[in-house]
C-alpha positions as CSV (number, residue, x, y, z in Angstrom):
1,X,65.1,61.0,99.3
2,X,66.0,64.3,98.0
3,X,69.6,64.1,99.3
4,X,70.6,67.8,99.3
5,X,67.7,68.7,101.5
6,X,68.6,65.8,103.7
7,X,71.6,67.4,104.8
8,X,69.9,70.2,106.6
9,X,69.7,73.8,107.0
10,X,73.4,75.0,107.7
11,X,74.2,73.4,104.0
12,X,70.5,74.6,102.6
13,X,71.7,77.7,103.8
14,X,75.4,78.3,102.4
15,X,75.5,76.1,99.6
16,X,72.6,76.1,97.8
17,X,74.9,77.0,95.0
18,X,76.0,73.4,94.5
19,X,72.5,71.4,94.6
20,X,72.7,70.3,91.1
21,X,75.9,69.2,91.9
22,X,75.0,66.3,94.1
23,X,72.6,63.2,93.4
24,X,69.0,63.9,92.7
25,X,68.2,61.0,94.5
26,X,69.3,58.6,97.2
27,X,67.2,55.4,97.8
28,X,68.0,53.2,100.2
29,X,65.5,50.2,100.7
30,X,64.1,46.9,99.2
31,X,62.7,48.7,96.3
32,X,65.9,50.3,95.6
33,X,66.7,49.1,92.1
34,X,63.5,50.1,90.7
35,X,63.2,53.8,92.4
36,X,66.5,53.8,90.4
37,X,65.2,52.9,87.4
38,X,62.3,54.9,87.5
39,X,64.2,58.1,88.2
40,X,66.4,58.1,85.2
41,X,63.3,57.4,83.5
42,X,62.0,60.1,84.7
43,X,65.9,62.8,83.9
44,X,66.7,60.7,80.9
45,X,64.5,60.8,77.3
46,X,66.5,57.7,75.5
47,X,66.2,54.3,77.1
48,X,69.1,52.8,76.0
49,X,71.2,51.8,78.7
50,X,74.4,49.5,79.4
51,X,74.7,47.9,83.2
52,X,78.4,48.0,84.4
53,X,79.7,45.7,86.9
54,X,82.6,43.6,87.3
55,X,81.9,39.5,87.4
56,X,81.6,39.3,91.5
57,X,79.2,42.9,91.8
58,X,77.4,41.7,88.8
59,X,76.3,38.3,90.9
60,X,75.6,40.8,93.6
61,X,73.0,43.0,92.2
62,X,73.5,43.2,88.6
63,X,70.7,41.1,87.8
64,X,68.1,43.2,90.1
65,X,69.0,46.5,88.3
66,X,69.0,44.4,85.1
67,X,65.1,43.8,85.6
68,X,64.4,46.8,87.3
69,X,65.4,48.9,84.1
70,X,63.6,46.6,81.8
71,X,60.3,46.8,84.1
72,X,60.9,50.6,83.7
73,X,60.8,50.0,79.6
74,X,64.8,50.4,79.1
75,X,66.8,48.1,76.6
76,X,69.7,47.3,78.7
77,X,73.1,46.0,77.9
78,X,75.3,44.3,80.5
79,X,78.9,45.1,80.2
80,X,81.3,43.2,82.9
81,X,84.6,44.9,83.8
82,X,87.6,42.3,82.7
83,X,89.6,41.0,85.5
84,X,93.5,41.5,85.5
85,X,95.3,38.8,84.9
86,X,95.4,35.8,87.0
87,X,91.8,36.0,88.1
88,X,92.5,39.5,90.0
89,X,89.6,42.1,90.4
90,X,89.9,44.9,87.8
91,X,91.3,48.3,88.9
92,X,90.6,52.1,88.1
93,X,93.1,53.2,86.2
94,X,94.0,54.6,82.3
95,X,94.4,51.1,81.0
96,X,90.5,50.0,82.5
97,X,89.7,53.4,81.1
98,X,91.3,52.8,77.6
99,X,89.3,49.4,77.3
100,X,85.8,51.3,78.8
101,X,86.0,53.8,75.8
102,X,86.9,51.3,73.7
103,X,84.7,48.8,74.3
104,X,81.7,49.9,76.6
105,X,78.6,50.7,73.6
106,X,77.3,54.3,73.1
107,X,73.8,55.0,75.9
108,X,71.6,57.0,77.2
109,X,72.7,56.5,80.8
110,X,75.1,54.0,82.6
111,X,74.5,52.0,86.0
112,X,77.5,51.4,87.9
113,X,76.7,48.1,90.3
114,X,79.8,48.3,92.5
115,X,81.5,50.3,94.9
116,X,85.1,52.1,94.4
117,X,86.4,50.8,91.2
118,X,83.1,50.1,89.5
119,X,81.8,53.3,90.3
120,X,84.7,55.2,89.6
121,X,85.1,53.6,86.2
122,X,81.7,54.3,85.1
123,X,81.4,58.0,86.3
124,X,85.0,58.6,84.6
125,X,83.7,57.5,80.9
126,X,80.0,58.8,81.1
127,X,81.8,62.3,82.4
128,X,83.4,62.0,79.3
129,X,80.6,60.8,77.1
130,X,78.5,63.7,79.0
131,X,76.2,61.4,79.5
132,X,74.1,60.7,82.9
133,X,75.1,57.7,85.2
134,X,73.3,56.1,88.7
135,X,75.0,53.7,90.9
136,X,73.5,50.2,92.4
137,X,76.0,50.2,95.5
138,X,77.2,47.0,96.5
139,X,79.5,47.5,100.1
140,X,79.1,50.2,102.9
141,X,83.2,50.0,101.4
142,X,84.6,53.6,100.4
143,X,83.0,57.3,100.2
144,X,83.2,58.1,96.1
145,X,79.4,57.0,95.8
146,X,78.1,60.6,95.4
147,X,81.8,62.5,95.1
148,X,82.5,64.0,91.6
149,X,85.7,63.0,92.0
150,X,87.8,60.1,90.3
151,X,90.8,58.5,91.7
152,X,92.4,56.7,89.6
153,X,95.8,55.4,88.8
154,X,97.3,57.5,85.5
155,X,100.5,56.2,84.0
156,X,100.5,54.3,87.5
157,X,100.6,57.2,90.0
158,X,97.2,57.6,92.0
159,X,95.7,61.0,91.0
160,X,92.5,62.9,90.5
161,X,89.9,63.3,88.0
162,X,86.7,65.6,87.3
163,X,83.5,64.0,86.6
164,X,80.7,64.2,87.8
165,X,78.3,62.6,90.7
166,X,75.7,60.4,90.1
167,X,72.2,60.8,89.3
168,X,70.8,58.5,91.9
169,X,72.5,56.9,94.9
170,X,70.7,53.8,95.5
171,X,71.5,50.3,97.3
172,X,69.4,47.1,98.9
173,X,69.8,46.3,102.2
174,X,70.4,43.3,102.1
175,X,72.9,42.9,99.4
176,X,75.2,46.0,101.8
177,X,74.2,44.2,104.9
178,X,75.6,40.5,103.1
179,X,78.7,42.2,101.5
180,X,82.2,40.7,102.7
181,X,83.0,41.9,106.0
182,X,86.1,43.1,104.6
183,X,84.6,45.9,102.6
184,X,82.4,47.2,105.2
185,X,85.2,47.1,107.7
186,X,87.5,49.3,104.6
187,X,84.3,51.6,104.8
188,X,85.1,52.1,108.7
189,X,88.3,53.0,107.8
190,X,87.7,55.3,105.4
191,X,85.2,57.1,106.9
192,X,86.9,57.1,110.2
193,X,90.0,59.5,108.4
194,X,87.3,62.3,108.7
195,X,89.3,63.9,111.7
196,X,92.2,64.2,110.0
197,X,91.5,65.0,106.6
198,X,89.2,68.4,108.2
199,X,93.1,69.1,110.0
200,X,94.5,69.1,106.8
201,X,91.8,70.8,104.9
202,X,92.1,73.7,108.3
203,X,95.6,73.7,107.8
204,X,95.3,74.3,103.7
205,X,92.7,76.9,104.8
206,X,95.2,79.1,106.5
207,X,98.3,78.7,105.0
208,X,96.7,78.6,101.4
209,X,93.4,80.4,101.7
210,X,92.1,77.2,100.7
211,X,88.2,78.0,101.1
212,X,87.0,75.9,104.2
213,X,83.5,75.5,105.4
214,X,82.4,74.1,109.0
215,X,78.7,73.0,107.8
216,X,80.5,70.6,105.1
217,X,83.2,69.3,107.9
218,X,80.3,68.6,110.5
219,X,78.5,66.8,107.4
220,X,78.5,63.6,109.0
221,X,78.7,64.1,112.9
222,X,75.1,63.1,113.4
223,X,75.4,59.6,112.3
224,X,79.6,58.9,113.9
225,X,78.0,57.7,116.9
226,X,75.4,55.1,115.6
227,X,79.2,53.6,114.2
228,X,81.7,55.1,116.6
229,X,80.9,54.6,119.8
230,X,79.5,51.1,119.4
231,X,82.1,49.7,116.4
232,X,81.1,45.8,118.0
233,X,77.5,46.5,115.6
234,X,79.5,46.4,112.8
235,X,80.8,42.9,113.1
236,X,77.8,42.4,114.3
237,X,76.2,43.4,110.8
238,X,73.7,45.2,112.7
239,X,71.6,46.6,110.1
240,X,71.2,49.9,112.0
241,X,75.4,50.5,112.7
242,X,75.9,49.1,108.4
243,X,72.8,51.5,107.7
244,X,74.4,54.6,109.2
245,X,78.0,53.6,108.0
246,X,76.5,53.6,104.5
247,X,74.8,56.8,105.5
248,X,78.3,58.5,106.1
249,X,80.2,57.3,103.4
250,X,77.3,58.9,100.7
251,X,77.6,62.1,102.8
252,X,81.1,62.3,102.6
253,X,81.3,62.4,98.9
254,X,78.3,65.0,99.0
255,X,80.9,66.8,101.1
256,X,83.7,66.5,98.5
257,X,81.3,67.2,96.2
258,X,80.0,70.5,97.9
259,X,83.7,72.1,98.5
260,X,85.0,70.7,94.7
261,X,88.0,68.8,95.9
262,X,88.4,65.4,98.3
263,X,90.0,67.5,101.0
264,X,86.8,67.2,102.9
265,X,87.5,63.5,103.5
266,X,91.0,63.0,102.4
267,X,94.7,63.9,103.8
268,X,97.5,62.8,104.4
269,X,96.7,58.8,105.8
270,X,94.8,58.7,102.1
271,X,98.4,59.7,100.8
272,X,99.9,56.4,102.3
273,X,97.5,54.5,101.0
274,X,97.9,55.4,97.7
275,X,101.7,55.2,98.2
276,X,101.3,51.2,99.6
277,X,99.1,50.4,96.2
278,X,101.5,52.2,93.8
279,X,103.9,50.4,95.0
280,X,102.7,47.4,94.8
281,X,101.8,47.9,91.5
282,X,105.3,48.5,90.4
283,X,106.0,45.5,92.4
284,X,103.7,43.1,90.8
285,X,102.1,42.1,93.8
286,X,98.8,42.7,95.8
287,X,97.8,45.2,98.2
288,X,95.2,45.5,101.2
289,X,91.7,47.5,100.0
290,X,92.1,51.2,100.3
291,X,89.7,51.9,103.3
292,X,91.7,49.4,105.2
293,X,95.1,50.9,104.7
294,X,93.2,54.0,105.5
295,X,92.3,53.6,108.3
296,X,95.3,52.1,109.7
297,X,97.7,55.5,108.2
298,X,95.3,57.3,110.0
299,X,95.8,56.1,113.4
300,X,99.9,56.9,112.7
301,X,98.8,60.6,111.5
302,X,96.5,61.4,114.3
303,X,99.5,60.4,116.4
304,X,101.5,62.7,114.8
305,X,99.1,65.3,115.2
306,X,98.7,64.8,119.0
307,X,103.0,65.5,118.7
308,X,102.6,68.4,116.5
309,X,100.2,70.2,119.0
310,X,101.8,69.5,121.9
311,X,104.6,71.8,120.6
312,X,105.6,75.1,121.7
313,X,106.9,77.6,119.4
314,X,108.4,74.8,117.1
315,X,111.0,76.5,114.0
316,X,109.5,75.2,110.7
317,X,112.1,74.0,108.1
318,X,111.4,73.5,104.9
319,X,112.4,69.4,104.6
320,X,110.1,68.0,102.0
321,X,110.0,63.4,101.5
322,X,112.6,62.6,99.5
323,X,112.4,61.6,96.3
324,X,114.1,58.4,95.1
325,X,114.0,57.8,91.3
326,X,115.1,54.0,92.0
327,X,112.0,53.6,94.1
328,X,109.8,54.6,91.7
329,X,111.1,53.2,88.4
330,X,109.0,53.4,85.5
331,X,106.9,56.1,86.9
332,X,109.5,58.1,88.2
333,X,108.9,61.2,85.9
334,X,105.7,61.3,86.9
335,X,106.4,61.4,90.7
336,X,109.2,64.0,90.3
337,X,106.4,66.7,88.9
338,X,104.3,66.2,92.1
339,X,107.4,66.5,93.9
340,X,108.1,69.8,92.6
341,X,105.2,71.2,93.3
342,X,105.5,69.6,96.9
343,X,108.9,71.7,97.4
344,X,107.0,74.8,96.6
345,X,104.4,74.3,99.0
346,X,106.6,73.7,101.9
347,X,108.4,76.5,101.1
348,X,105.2,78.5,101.2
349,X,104.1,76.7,104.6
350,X,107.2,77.2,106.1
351,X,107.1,81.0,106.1
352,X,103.5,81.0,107.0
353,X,104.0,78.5,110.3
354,X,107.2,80.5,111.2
355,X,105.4,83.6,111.4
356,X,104.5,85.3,115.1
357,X,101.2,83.8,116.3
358,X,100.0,82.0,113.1
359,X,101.1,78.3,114.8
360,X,99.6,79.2,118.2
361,X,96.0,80.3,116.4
362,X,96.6,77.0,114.2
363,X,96.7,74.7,117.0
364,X,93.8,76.4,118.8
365,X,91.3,76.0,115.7
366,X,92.6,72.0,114.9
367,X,92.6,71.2,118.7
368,X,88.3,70.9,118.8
369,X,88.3,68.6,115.2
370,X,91.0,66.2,116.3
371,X,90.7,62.4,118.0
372,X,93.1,60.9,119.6
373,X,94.7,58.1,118.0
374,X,93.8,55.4,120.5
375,X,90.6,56.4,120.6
376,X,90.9,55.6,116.4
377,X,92.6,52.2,116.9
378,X,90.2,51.4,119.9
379,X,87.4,52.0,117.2
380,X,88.6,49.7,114.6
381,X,89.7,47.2,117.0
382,X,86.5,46.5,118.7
383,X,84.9,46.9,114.9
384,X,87.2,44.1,113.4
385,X,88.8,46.5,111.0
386,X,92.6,46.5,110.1
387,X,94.5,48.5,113.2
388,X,98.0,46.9,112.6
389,X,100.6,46.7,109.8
390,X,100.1,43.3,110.0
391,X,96.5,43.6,109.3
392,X,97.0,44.5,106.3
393,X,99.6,41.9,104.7
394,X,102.6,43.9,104.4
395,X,105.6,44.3,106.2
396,X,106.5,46.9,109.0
397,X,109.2,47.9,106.6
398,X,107.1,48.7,104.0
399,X,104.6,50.5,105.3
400,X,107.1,52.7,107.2
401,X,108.8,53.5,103.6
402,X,105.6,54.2,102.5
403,X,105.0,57.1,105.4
404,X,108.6,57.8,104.1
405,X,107.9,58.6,100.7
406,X,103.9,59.0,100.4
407,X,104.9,62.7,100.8
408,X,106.4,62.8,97.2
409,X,103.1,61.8,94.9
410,X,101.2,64.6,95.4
411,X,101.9,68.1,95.2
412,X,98.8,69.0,98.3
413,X,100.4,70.2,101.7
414,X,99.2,67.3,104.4
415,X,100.1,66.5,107.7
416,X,102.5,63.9,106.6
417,X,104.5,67.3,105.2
418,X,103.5,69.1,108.5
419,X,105.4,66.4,110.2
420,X,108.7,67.1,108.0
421,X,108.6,70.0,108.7
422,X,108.3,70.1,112.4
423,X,111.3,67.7,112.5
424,X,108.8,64.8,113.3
425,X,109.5,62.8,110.4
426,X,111.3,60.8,109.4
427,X,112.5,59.7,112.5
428,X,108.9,59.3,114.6
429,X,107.2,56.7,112.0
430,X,108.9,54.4,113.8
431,X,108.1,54.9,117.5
432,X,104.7,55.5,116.4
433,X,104.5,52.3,114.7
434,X,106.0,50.3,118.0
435,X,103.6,52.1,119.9
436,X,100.3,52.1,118.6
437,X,100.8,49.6,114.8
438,X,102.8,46.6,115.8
């Protein structure tokens, strides 16, 4: 499938610009592996390759795009991602990286067989070897498959790379369909953050002239219902509800692809994510799967979004999330240069929100692109996706200090900052959390 076409005339229309951005190619069928073999064959004049996977994706599918390239005449050179110690799955982060550069040998193209960190670890070192990659997918579990984007974890705060997207998109039913409930549940929860990452990105749009673009924020309204408003298919494993989640996610890195930054599919729930994993990094301990926590912090910032709307005339201060060197220890520095950058924004957003009309004509463009956040939990509920703190093995107490302090690690304007500043935060985390989380 040519996937740029496959998003239809409104994005034909206004971005043609970016089609060599996005995949070539997405394949989604038995014969997956070897449409994705034969289409680097086709881009690609060497035919050396090296197969990346870590050791559970590589028992998934590594073998089947293994053969597939050697059917297509490839040499092809497995490489498995080291687990951390103590048997725990590898990460995406500057130490992987290090050891990819290091060790990964010199190809003509690189197959990721994964989902987010495999994926994200092999399109991060071919962008820097220039060299072309495809990705196997393995889970219907996050929305990076055809993104250019890289988030990794750099001197152990989560940030953002440039790389670039695939070649080829391709994945077999049945090894999505058979993946751990878990991950396809995470995917849920990722994609489910779409109504609230499009607030944000309308919100950057008029306070920062952030471009914004309505074709790429409708990219995946078509396929929400075949997931949405039957989430009991998805526990279900219904190939048609896993089909059109999968569907989604690929579309919603074409639309951070298409716009050049994740704000298409990313605010500020991605923001506490990244907040619960950093900290339990610096903790030592484990932490829920992104998508998960995702989609959990997204149910707590659509709820503050149904507050900040219901507003009148609300006086916009400029209170930015504190930052607490003794919280972040050994990365500390690091956090304290996205928190200057934070204070600025707010500053900026401040005068913007404060000025006559502009939060009235806000409100009245987020009011049509927002859900409410019941209607969220309902969805992941009835899915069997995370909808509770509890869900997602942490305490209440830890979550909420993540809300606290997720507004400090990046310097982007979200609607965790919105919050601050409306006087919302810190103090309605909590009643949120007794009301819709516990």
């Amino acid at each position: 499938m040519d996937l740029f076409t496959s998003l239809g005339p409104a994005i034909a229309a206004h971005h043609d610009r970016h089609r060599n951005d996005l995949p070539e190619r997405f394949v989604y069928g038995p014969d997956a592996a070897d449409a994705l073999a034969r289409a680097l064959s086709e881009w690609v004049l060497g035919r050396r390759a090296v197969v990346i996977a870590d050791t559970r994706t590589w028992q998934a599918a590594g073998e089947a795009a293994r053969d597939a390239l050697s059917r297509a005449g490839w040499s092809c050179e497995p490489w498995i991602l080291p687990d951390r110690p103590g048997g725990k799955s590898p990460v995406c982060d500057d130490a992987t990286h290090a050891v990819m550069s290091e060790g990964v040998p010199i190809a003509d193209a690189y197959v990721a067989v994964g989902s987010g960190v495999v994926n994200d670890s092999t399109k991060w070192l071919a962008a820097e070897r220039g060299a072309p990659y495809a990705v196997l997918a393995t889970a219907a579990s996050m929305n990076g498959y055809a993104s250019a984007n890289v988030a990794p974890a750099i001197r152990g705060v989560k940030s953002l790379a440039h790389g670039r997207a695939p070649r080829v998109v391709a994945a077999l039913p049945s090894v999505i369909e058979a993946a751990p409930f878990r991950l396809t549940a995470a995917g849920l929860g990722d994609v489910i953050a779409k109504p609230i990452s499009t607030a944000d990105w309308i919100v950057n749009h008029r306070v920062f002239s952030e471009p914004f673009s309505a074709e790429i924020a409708s990219i995946i309204d078509s396929l929400e219902p075949a997931y949405l408003d039957r989430p009991e298919a998805l526990a279900a494993r219904e190939p048609g509800a896993i089909r059109a989640l999968f569907d989604a996610l690929v579309r919603s890195g074409c639309a951070m692809t298409l716009h050049g930054s994740s704000l298409p599919a990313s605010g500020g729930e991605h923001l506490v994510s990244h907040t619960l994993d950093m900290l339990a990094d610096l903790d030592g301990v484990e932490h829920d799967l992104h998508g998960r926590q995702v989609g959990v912090a997204t149910i707590l910032a659509a709820a503050l979004y149904e507050k900040l709307v219901a507003m009148e005339r609300p006086v916009f201060e400029p209170r930015v999330a504190p930052f607490d060197p003794a919280l972040w220890g050994s990365i500390a520095d690091a956090v304290a240069a996205e928190h200057a950058k934070k204070r600025a924004n707010v500053e900026t957003a401040c005068s913007w929100l404060n000025a006559p009309g502009n939060w009235e004509s806000l409100v009245a463009q987020l009011r049509p692109w927002l859900r409410p956040a019941r209607a969220i939990r309902d969805c992941l509920a009835r899915s069997g996706a995370a909808c509770r703190i509890e869900d997602l093995g942490c305490s209440r107490e830890r979550f909420l200090l993540a809300v606290r302090h997720c507004g400090a690690i990046r310097g982007r304007f979200t609607s965790i900052d919105l919050a601050w500043c409306a006087g919302l935060l810190p103090g309605s985390a909590d009643s949120i959390a007794h009301e819709l989380l516990d």
